[in-house]
C-alpha positions, 0 to 999 in steps of 0.5 A: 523207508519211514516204517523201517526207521519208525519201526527200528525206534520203537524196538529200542523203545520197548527195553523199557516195557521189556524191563516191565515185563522181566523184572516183574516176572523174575521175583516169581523165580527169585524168591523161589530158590532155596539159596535166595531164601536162606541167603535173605534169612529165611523170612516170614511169608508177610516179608516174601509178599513183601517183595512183590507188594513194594515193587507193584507200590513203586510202579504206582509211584513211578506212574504218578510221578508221569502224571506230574512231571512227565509233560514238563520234561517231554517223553524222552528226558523223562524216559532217560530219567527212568532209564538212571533209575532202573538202573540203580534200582536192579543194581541194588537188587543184585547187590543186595545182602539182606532182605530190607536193601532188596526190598529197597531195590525192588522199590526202586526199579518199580518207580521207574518201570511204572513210568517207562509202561506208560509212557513208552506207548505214548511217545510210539503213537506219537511218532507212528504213521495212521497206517501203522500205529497198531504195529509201531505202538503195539511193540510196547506190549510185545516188550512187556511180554517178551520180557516175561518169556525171557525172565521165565527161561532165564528163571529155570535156567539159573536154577540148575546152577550151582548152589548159592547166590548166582541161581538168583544174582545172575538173572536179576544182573541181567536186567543192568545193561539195558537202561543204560543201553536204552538212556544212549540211545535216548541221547543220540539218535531216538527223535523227540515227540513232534506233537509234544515239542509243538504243545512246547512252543518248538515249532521249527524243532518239531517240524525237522523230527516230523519230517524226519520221521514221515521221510516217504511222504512228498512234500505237500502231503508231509506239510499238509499233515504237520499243519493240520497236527499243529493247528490242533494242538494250538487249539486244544492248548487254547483250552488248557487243562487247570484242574482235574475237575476241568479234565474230566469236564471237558475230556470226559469220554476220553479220560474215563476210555483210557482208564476204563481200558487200563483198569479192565486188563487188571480184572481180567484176572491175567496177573492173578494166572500168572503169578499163581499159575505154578500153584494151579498146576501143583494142585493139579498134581503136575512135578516140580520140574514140569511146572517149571517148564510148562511156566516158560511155554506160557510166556513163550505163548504170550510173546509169540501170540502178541507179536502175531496179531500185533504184525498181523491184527491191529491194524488190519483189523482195528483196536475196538474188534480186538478188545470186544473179541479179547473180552468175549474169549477170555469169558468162554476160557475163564468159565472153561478152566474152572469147568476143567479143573472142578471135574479133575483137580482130585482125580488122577485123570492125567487127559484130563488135567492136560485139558486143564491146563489147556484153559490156562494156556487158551487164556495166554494166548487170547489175552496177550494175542488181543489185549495186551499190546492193544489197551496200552496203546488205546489207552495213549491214542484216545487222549488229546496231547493235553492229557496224553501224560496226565491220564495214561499216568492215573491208567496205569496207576489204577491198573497196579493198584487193581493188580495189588488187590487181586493178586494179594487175594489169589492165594486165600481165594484159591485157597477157600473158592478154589477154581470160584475165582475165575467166575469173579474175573468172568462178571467183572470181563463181562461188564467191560465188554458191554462198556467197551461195546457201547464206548469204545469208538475205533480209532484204526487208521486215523491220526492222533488228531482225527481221533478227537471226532470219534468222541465228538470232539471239534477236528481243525480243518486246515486250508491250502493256504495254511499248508502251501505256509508251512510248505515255503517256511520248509523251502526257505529252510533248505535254501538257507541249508543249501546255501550255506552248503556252497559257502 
């Protein structure tokens, strides 16, 4: 029953990573329709980048304003924060009726989906069981590449409308619903974090949502876990962070994982392929419309390979095997696709260019299969509850700016080293596996608070007596509740 309800909150939670996912993926189309070009005046290449620069700066601002803000409010007032400003940001991109009220617009909803990215797997992993955190939290990532399937159908879809403004105003219209869906179910139903309404001082409040959410356990055993995940906190809290200087003194194994793992996805060079995928596939001689089509395979593969392992993988198998099997793949892949297309760019070899395409396609598949979901919420579990806001905030911060570089350079390195550029990825992979080999501990199956002895940190032990405590406090509170019941 408990992984039902866990499991039905968290599909509501990924609208915010599904919003990543979409309103990212949906510039690549927009900009691309004739009638969005001539609509925004014909721009200057400098002003089209312009529409994916602003928008990866605006998620650098929204994940640092996480880093600030995001424990003072908690996870869900900030999420429903997020959630008001997405919406005025995508309805300014609809409405928009030149190119500097787009630009705005893009600013806008980038704010809020740098920070919903990275605090949605937080709040999941926060309310997951051990047994299940790779499935509950995992649907975060599984948001991020449903959304990009659905913004690339939609994109090709929309482009067989008629001329005008609906082939771009319809998709990014799509987008307005959904955060003020998401902002509802924020205000009814959705439980607050338990371990973040503890580090707030809300004890009673966060013992209610805890066994609210582990409602399959018998009464020993939920209490047993709430007071061994109370005393933790107490305890780390007895070591409040101040400075960054303190965080990265006492944490700092932790904080340098959760921000390795971040940046390392970006120099995978996965955003680098998918932005500019349309472009390797025009350089291997491939339609116009085809490339369209083969476009929306490649999201369809992202989704459905991470949905997969995410159900069948993450727990199952653990987070540390699927970032050491993710890396080591996409190595071999990435030195594939460029053997591929050296041998038949220039050629009219049509198997041949199939297989290169191929690369592209293994590469989706490997990447979303074992990374994607697994380093967001890696990235969140690795950190004490102290951190937990503050550090995903700087990851994720440090991905897109990584991302900013990367994928700016595409189009002049594929221009000058051509298929070259994927070796850049492969040094770069290949120095996070031997990272992630010799620093990444696993944290499968254990909880949030056990997680601190991977990386030698002090676990509190909790005595019998400290539970049967906690037990009478919930025994006294039902016998009040029954009581007032009868009267």
């Amino acid at each position: 029953m408990s992984l039902w309800y866990t499991f039905g909150i968290a599909l509501f939670a990924a609208i915010g990573t599904f919003l990543f996912g979409f309103d990212t993926g949906i510039a690549t189309t927009t900009i691309a329709h004739q009638s969005w070009i001539s609509y925004m005046g014909h721009p200057k290449p400098a002003l089209t980048g312009a529409v994916v620069a602003v928008y990866i700066a605006g998620e650098a601002v929204g994940a640092l304003t996480q880093t600030v803000i995001g424990d003072r409010l908690g996870r869900v007032r900030f999420m429903q924060m997020m959630c008001v400003i997405v919406t005025i940001g995508t309805i300014v991109q609809t409405a928009s009726i030149n190119l500097p009220m787009f630009l705005v617009g893009r600013a806008i909803a980038g704010t809020a989906v740098g920070g919903m990215v990275s605090t949605v797997p937080i709040y999941l992993s926060e309310i997951s069981s051990p047994e299940h955190r790779g499935l509950i939290g995992g649907i975060s990532g599984c948001g991020i590449s449903f959304g990009t399937m659905m913004s690339n159908w939609v994109g090709m879809a929309c482009g067989y409308a008629p001329y005008g403004a609906t082939q771009w105003r319809l998709p990014l219209g799509l987008q307005i619903p959904w955060g003020i869906i998401m902002f509802i179910g924020l205000a009814t139903f959705m439980p607050n974090s338990p371990r973040q309404l503890i580090r707030q001082g809300k004890v009673e409040q966060a013992r209610i949502e805890y066994i609210r959410i582990r409602r399959e356990l018998d009464n020993y055993a939920v209490q047993e876990e709430f007071a061994l995940m109370r005393a933790q906190i107490e305890y780390e809290m007895m070591r409040e962070i101040k400075s960054v200087r303190e965080m990265f003194y006492l944490y700092r194994h932790r904080a340098l994982v959760s921000i390795a793992v971040q940046t390392m996805t970006s120099l995978t060079g996965v955003n680098v392929i998918q932005y500019y995928q349309t472009i390797l596939y025009k350089s291997l001689g491939i339609p116009s419309a085809t490339i369209l089509a083969l476009a929306g395979v490649y999201g369809t593969l992202a989704f459905l390979s991470n949905a997969i392992t995410t159900k069948y993988l993450t727990d199952q198998w653990g987070r540390r095997k699927m970032i050491l099997t993710g890396l080591s793949g996409i190595i071999l892949i990435e030195i594939y696709a460029a053997v591929m297309q050296r041998q038949f760019q220039n050629t009219d070899n049509q198997l041949g260019k199939g297989f290169a395409v191929l690369g592209i396609y293994l590469f989706v598949v490997t990447y979303y299969g074992c990374l994607n979901s697994t380093t967001w919420l890696y990235g969140a579990e690795v950190l004490p509850i102290a951190l937990r806001s503050k550090i995903m905030g700087l990851a994720a911060a440090s991905h897109f700016v990584v991302n900013v570089g990367i994928t700016e350079a595409g189009p002049s390195a594929f221009a000058k080293i051509r298929e070259n550029y994927y070796y850049v990825f492969v040094a770069c992979t290949l120095f996070f596996l031997v990272i992630a080999y010799f620093y990444f501990p696993e944290t499968r199956h254990k909880t949030l608070e056990e997680i601190a002895a991977s990386f030698g940190d002090k676990v509190v032990e909790v005595s019998d007596r400290d539970v049967l405590a906690e037990r009478d406090v919930l025994d006294e509170k039902a016998g009040i509740e029954r009581l007032e019941k009868v009267t």
